[in-house]
N, C-alpha and C positions, 0 to 999 in steps of 0.2 A: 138441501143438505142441512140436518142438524148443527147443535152447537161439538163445538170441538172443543175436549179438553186433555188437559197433560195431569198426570200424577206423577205424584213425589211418594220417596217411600226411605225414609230413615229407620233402618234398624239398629236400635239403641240396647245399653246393658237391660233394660227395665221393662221397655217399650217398643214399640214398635209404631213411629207415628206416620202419618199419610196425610197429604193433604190435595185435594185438586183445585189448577188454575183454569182460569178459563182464555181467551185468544190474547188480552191484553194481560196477562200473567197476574193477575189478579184472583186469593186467596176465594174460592166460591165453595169450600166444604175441607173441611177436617176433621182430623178422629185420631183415637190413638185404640191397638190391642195392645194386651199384656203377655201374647209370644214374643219372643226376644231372644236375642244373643245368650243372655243368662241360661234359657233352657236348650239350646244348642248345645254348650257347654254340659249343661246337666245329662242331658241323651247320648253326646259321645260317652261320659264319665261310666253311666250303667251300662251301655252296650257293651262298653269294652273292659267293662269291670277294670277301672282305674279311677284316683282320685282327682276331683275337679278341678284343680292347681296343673294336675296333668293334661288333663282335655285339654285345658285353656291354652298351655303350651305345643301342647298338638297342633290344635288349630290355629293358632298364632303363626307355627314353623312350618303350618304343610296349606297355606289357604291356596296356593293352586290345584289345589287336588280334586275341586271340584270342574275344572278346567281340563284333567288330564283324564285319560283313558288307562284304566288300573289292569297291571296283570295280577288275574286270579290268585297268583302264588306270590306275590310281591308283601312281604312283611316291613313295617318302618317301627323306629322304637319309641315307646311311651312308657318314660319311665323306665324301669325295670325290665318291665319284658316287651316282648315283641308283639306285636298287633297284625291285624291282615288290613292294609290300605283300601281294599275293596269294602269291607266292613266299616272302616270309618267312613271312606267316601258314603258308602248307602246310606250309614249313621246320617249323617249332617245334609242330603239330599234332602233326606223325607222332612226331617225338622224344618228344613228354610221351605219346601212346597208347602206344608202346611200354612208356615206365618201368612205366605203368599194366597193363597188359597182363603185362610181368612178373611183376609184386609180383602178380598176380591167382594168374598158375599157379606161384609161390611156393606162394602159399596153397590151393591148387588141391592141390597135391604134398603138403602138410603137413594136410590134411584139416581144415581151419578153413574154407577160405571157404563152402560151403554154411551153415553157418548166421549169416552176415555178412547183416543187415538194410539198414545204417548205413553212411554211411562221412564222414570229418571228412578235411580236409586243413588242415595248419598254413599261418597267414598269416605267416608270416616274410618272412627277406630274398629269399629262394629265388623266393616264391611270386610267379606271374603270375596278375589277374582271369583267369578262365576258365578256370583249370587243372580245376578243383571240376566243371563240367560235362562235359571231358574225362573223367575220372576215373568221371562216374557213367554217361557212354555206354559206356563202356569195360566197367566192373563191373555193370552193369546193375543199380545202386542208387543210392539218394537219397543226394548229397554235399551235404555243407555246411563253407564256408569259415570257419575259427574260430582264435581267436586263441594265439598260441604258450602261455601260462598253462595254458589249460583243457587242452590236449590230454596233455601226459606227466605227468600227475599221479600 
């Protein structure tokens, strides 16, 4: 049996940083991408043709939605007018698979992620419910949501 390691994954306004430990939880590879929370933000804003103060509010006030099963016809308000939930969910779906999806063939590039078990995502400000199981469809591992403290020790 290879080494066994766990990843970390902070999605920040800015960044997006990652780091892997190895069995003694010891820092053995890091990186940072530049998708982020910021462009979440930005992608709801043009899908849904509203302004970015509004996104943010969006998704601030609806981050279970990537957690919930949408009916097709279900509208929620941004702003002024009214939106299809379905369409922001997808909105903000693709955006967090992509960051995911990066940070994977980051590590993919950098010959860590095969022996990646694990994977933690920080609960920060950042953090939307449902990011965690994005994250483990995406990397095709067990994620678990965990508190800013434990994870950059």
């Amino acid at each position: 049996m290879g080494k066994i390691y766990s990843l970390w994954v902070t999605i920040n306004e800015k960044t997006t940083d990652y780091s892997v430990k190895d069995e003694g939880n010891n820092i053995i590879h890091k990186g940072a991408i530049r998708l982020c929370y910021k462009h979440i933000i930005s992608d709801v804003s043009l899908g849904l043709k509203v302004e970015p103060e509004t996104a943010k509010k969006l998704i601030e006030n609806g981050e279970e939605i990537l957690e919930t099963d949408i009916d097709k016809n279900r509208t929620i308000k941004a702003g002024k007018k009214d939106v299809k939930a379905a369409r922001f969910k997808e909105i903000m779906e693709a955006r967090i698979e992509e960051i995911f999806t990066f940070a994977q063939e980051k590590l993919i590039q950098d010959s860590v992620f095969e022996n990646i078990s694990q994977g933690y995502i920080e609960m920060n400000k950042c953090y939307l419910k449902g990011m965690e199981t994005i994250m483990s469809r995406v990397m095709n591992i067990p994620v678990t949501a965990t508190e800013i403290e434990q994870s950059q020790g």
